[in-house]
C-alpha positions as CSV (number, residue, x, y, z in Angstrom):
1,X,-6.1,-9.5,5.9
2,X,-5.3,-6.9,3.4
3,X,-1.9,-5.3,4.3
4,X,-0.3,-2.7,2.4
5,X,3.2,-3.1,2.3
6,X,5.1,0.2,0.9
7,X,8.8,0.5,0.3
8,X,10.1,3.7,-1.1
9,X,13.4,5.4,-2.3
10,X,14.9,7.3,1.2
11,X,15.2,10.6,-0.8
12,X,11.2,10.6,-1.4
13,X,11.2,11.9,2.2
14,X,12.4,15.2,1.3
15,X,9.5,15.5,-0.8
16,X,6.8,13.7,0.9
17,X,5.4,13.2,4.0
18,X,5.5,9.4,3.8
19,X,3.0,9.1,6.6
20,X,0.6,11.4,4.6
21,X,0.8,8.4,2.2
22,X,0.1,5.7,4.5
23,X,-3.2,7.3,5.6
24,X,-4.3,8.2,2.4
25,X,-4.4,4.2,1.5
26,X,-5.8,3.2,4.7
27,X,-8.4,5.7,4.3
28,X,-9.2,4.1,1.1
29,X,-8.9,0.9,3.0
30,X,-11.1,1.0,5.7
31,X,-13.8,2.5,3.3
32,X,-14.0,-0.5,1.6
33,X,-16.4,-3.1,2.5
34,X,-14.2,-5.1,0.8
35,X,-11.4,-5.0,3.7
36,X,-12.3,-5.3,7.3
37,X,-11.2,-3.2,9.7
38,X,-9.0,-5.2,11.9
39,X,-7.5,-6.7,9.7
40,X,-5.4,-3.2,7.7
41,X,-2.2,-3.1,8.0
42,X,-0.7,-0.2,6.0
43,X,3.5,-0.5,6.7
44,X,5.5,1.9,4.7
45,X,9.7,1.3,4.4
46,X,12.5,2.9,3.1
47,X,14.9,0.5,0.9
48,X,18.2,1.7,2.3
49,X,20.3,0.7,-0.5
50,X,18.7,1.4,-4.1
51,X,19.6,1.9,-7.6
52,X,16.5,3.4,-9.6
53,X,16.5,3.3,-13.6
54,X,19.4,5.0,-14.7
55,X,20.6,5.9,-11.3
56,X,19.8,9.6,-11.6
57,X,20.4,11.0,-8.3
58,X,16.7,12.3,-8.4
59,X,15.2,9.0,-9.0
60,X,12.9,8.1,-6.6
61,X,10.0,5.4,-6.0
62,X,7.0,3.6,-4.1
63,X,6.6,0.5,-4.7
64,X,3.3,-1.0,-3.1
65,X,2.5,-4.6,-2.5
66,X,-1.2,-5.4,-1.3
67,X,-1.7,-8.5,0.4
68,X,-5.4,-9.7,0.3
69,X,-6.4,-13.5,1.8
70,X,-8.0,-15.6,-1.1
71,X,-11.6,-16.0,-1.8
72,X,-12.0,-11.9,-3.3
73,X,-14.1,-11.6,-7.0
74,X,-11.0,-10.3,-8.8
75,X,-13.7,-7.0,-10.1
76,X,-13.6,-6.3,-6.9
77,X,-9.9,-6.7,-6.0
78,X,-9.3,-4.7,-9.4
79,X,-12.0,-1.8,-8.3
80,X,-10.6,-1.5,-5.0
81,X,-7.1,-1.7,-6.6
82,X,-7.6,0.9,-8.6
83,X,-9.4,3.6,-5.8
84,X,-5.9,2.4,-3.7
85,X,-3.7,3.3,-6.5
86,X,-5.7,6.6,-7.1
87,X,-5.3,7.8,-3.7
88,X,-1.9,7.2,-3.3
89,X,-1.2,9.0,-6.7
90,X,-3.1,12.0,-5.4
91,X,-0.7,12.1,-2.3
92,X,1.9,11.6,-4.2
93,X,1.3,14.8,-6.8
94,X,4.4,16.6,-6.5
95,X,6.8,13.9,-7.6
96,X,4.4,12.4,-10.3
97,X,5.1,15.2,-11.7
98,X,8.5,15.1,-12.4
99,X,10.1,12.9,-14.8
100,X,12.4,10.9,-12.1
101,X,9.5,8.8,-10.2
102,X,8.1,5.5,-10.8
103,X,5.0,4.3,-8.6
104,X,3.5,0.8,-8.6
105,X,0.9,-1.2,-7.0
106,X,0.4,-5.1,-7.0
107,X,-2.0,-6.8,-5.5
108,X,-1.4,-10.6,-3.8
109,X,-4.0,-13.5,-2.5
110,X,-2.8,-15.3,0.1
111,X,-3.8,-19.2,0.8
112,X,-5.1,-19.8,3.6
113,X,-3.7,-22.7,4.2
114,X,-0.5,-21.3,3.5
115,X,-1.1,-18.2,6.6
116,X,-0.8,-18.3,9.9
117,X,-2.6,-15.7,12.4
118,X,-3.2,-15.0,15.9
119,X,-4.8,-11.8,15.7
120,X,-6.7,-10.7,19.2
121,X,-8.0,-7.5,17.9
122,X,-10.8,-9.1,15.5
123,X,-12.4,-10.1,18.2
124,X,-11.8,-6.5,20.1
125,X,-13.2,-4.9,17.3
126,X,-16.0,-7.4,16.5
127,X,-17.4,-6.3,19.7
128,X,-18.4,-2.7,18.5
């Protein structure tokens, strides 16, 4: 389980092609032996109603939240953390370098015993 959940100001579309984003983490992603395949889930949304900072109009920002089930060496988490975090800076060039963005990345371990899953394409993919 590591899903990448990415919410964004609406006006970062203008800028960005979001989906551009989204594949640059799950490249990132599904290099990693740290994250198996069928279990990446990279969702991107944009938060319809926002105030950022000061509530310049060109304020804009991604927000990501990685979801990871427990049981990770935190080195790891951190290393992979911080090849996610590069990735998605790289895509995301043209408004780091403004002075109206803001870009974060948080990573979460789930308990198991706390998850629920019915997920038939492990065992689709397991098969290859």
């Amino acid at each position: 389980m590591p899903h990448l959940h990415i919410e964004y100001s609406p006006n970062l579309e203008r800028y960005v092609a979001v989906q551009d984003v989204c594949r640059a983490a799950w490249e990132v992603m599904k290099e990693s032996e740290l994250f198996p395949l069928a279990g990446i889930r990279v969702r991107a949304f944009a938060a319809d109603h926002c105030i950022v900072a000061d509530d310049h109009p060109d304020n804009d920002f991604v927000a990501m939240t990685l979801s990871v089930g427990a049981g990770r060496e935190k080195a790891a988490l951190k290393a992979a953390g911080e090849r996610l975090f590069s990735a998605v800076q790289d895509a995301l060039a043209a408004p780091l370098a403004t002075t109206h963005f803001a870009l974060s990345l948080e990573i979460r371990e789930i308990d198991a015993a706390l998850g629920w899953k019915d997920t038939p394409i492990h065992s689709r993919l397991s098969q290859h």
